[in-house]
N, C-alpha and C positions, 0 to 999 in steps of 0.2 A: 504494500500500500504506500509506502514510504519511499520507494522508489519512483514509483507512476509520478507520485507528487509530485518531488523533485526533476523527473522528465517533463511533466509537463509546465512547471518553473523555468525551467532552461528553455524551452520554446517560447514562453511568451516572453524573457527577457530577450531574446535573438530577434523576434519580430517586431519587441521595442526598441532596440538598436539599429536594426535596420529603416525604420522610422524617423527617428531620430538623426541617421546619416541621411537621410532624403529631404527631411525635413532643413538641417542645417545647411546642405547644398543649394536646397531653391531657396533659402535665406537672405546667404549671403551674396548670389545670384541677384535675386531683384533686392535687394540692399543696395547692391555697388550700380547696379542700372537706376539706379533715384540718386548716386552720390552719395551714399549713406556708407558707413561699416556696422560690421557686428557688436562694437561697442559702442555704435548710438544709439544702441538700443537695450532695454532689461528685459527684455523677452526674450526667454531662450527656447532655442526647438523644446529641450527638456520638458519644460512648461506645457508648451502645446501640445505634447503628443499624452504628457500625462492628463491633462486636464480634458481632453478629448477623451482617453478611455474613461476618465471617472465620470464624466455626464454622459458617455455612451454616445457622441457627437461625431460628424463625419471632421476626421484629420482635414481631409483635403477644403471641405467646405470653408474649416472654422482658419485654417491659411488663407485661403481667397478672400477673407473677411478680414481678417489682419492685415495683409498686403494693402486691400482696396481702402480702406479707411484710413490706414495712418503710417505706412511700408512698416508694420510689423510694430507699430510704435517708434520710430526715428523719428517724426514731424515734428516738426517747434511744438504744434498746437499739444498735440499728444504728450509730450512732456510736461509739457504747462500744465493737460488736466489730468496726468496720470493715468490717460486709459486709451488703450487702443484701439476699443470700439468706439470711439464716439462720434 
């Protein structure tokens, strides 16, 4: 029983890893296509991919949302108000 578990541990950390490299890639991708870097912003892939599985939310949707509003949080505005959706 104690093995299964920890197999199927090892799988969802692998396909959270691989998320998380996809995720960082179109990042800093459309980051540097706005001018922006990875530290103009406190959003990390991390964040999104976990915060995606714990509301059960589409990864890809809830980046398109990030990006279109505020390049992930990097915007003047979005620092101003602390939030990336707004």
């Amino acid at each position: 029983m104690e093995q299964e578990f920890l197999k199927k541990k090892k799988e969802i950390d692998s396909i959270r890893t691989i998320k998380i490299n996809a995720c960082t890639e179109y990042m800093m991708k459309a980051l540097s296509n706005q001018g922006f870097k990875m530290n103009d912003t406190k959003l990390t892939p991390q964040a999104l991919v976990i915060a995606s599985e714990k509301a059960s939310f589409d990864l890809p949707l809830l980046m398109a949302a990030a990006h279109l509003e505020s390049c992930f949080g990097a915007t003047r505005r979005a620092k101003k108000t602390n939030s990336v959706f707004s």
